[in-house]
Structure formats: C-alpha cells, structure tokens
N, C-alpha and C positions, 0 to 999 in steps of 0.2 A: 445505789439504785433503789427508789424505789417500786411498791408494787405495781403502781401503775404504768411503769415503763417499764416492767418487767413483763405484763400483761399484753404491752401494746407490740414486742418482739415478739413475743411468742405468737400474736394473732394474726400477724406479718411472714412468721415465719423467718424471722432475723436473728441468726447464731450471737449469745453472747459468750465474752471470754472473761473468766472469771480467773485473776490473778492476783500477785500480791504488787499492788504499787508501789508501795515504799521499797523495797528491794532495789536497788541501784540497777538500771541497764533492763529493768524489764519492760515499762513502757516502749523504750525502741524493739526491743525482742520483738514488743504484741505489734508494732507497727511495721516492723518487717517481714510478716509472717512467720515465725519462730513459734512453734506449740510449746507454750508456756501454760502452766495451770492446768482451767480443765474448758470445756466447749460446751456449753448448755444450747441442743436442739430443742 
C-alpha cells in the first residue's frame, strides 16, 4: 500500500488490516473476519 492510499483510508475513516499474506490461510482468515495481525484506525 502506498501512501497515498493510506492517506485516502484514513481521510475516509476506513479500517486497514495489516497482515502477513504469504502465510497460508490468512487471506481467508481476513475475509472471514478472523483478527489476524493488527487494525490500523
């Protein structure tokens, strides 16, 4: 992600979830609501 879409979440007020993707099974984790990683307000 760059900063400018990091800028534009945050100006929105849109939670990002910061994970590790390559990790097998965590993509569906984050798509199934499963708290993975961390939640940047």
């Amino acid at each position: 992600m760059d900063t400018s879409a990091f800028a534009l979440c945050m100006d929105n007020k849109l939670p990002i979830m910061v994970f590790n993707f390559l990790e097998k099974g965590n993509a569906k984790k984050a798509v199934l609501g499963e708290l993975i990683g961390t939640i940047v307000k």
